[in-house]
C-alpha positions in Angstrom: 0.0 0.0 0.0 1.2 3.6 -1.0 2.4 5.7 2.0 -0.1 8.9 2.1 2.1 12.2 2.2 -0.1 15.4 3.7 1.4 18.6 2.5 0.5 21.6 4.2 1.3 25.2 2.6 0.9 28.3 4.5 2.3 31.1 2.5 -0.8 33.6 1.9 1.1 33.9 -1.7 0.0 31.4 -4.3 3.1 31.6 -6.2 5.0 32.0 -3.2 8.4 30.2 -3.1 7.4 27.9 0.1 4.5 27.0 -2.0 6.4 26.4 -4.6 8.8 23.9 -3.2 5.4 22.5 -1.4 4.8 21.7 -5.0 7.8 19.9 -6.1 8.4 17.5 -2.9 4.3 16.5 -3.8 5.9 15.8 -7.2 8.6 13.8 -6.0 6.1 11.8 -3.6 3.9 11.2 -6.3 6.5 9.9 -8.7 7.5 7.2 -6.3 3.6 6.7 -5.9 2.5 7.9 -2.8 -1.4 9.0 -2.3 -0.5 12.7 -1.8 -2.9 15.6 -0.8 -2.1 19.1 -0.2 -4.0 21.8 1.7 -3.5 25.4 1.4 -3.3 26.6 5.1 -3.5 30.5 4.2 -7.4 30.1 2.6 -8.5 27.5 4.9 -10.7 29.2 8.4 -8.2 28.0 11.2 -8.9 29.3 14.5 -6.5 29.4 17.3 -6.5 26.8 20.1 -8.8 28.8 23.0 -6.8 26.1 26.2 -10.2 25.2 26.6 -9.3 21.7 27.1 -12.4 20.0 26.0 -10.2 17.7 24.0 -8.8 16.1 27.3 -12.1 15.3 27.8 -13.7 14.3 24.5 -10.9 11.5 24.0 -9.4 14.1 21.4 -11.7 15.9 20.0 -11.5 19.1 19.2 -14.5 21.5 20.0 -13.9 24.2 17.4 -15.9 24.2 14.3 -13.9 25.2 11.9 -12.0 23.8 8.9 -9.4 22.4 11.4 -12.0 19.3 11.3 -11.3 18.7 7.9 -7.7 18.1 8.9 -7.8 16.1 11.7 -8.2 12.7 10.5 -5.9 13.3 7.6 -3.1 14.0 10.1 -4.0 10.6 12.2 -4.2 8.9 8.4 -0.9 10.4 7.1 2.2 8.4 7.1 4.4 11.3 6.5 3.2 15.4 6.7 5.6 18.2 5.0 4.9 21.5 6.7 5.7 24.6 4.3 6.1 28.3 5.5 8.0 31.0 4.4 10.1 33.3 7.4 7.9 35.9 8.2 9.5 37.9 11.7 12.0 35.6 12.5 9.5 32.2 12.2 7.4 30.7 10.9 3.8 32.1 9.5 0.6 32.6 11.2 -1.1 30.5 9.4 1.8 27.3 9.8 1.4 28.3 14.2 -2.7 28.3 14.0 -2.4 25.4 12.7 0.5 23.9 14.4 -1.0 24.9 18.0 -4.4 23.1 17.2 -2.4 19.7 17.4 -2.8 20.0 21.0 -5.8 17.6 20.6 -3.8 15.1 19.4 -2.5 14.6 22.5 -4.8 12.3 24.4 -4.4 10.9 27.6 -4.5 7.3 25.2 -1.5 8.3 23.8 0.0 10.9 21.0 -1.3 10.7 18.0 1.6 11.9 15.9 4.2 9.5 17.5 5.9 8.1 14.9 5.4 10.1 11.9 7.8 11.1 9.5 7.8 14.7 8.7 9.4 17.1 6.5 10.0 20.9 6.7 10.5 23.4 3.6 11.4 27.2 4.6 12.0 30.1 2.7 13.4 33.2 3.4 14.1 36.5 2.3 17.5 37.2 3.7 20.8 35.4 2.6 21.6 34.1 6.2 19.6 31.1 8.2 20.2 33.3 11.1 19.6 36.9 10.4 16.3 35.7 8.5 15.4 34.1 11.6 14.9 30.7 9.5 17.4 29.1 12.4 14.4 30.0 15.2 11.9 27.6 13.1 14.3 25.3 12.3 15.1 24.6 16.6 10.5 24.6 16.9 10.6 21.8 14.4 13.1 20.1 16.0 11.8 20.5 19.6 8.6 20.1 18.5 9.0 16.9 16.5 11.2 15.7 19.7 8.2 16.3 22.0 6.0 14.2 19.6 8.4 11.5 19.0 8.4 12.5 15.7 10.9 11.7 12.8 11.9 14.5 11.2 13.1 13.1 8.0 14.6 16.4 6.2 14.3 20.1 6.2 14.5 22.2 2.7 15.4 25.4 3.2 16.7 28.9 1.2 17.2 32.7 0.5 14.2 33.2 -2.1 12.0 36.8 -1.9 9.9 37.5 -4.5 7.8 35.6 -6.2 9.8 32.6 -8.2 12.7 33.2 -7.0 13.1 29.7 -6.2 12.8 28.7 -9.8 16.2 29.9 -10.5 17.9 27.4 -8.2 17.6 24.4 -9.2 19.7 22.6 -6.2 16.7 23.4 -3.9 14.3 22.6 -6.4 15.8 19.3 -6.6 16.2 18.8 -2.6 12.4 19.0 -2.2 11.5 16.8 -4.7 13.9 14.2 -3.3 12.5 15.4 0.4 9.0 14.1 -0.9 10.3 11.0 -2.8 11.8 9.9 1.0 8.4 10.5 2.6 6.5 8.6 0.3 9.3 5.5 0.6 9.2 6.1 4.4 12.9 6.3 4.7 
């Protein structure tokens, strides 16, 4: 059976570069023949986690109706997630964090839910350093984070790239996502 790769974008630009390299891992993925799906994070209606807590009660459920829903039993179904966000203020964007804070529901007093997942990270960035762009900053959350959750974090993709396309004219990083999703969907 084909590994299923969930690809989540959250630059709120289309043709933005994160998106972009989003784009090529799900190509790489899908060559080797994973069952890919990708959700654009920046026009989906993600609210923030309240602490409400009614998922410690509910066996993990979240309470918030929202599109967060749609996504919850496509992260517990995924055998490996890539997470894509440009740099925005020294991490990564709004939309990635909404999201990213909401998986407090998959920690159930049963067990976590993400435990064991392979994951990827792609991050753009408009300066020319990892560290004055603040890319480094995400780069320690992932690894923390994917720590915490006894995670594997299989690869991160990252580069200088500002406007739109930029990322088109290197073909090295172009290259490392689609071999970042082509390890996902092998589960290596």
């Amino acid at each position: 059976m084909p590994n299923k790769v969930l690809i989540l974008k959250s630059s709120p630009r289309t043709q933005g570069n994160s998106n972009t390299l989003a784009k090529q891992a799900a190509a790489g993925a899908r060559e080797t023949g994973a069952e890919v799906e990708i959700f654009d994070l920046s026009n989906m209606n993600i609210r923030p986690c309240d602490a409400c807590d009614e998922c410690r009660e509910t066996g993990g459920v979240c309470v918030i109706g929202d599109e967060m829903q749609d996504l919850y039993p496509r992260l517990r179904q995924a055998d490996a997630i890539i997470l894509a966000s440009p740099i925005y203020w020294f991490t990564i964007s709004a939309q990635l964090k909404l999201f990213i804070d909401r998986w407090y529901a998959l920690q159930t007093p049963e067990g976590n839910e993400l435990g064991g997942k392979q994951f990827g990270v792609i991050l753009t960035y408009g300066d020319s350093d990892l560290y004055n762009s603040g890319a480094i900053n995400a780069i320690h959350t992932f690894e923390s984070m994917f720590r915490f959750h006894e995670a594997d974090l299989v690869g991160i993709v990252h580069g200088s790239a500002d406007a739109p396309g930029d990322i088109l004219k290197q073909p090295a990083l172009m290259e490392q996502a689609y071999q970042l999703g082509q390890k996902l969907a092998q589960g290596v």
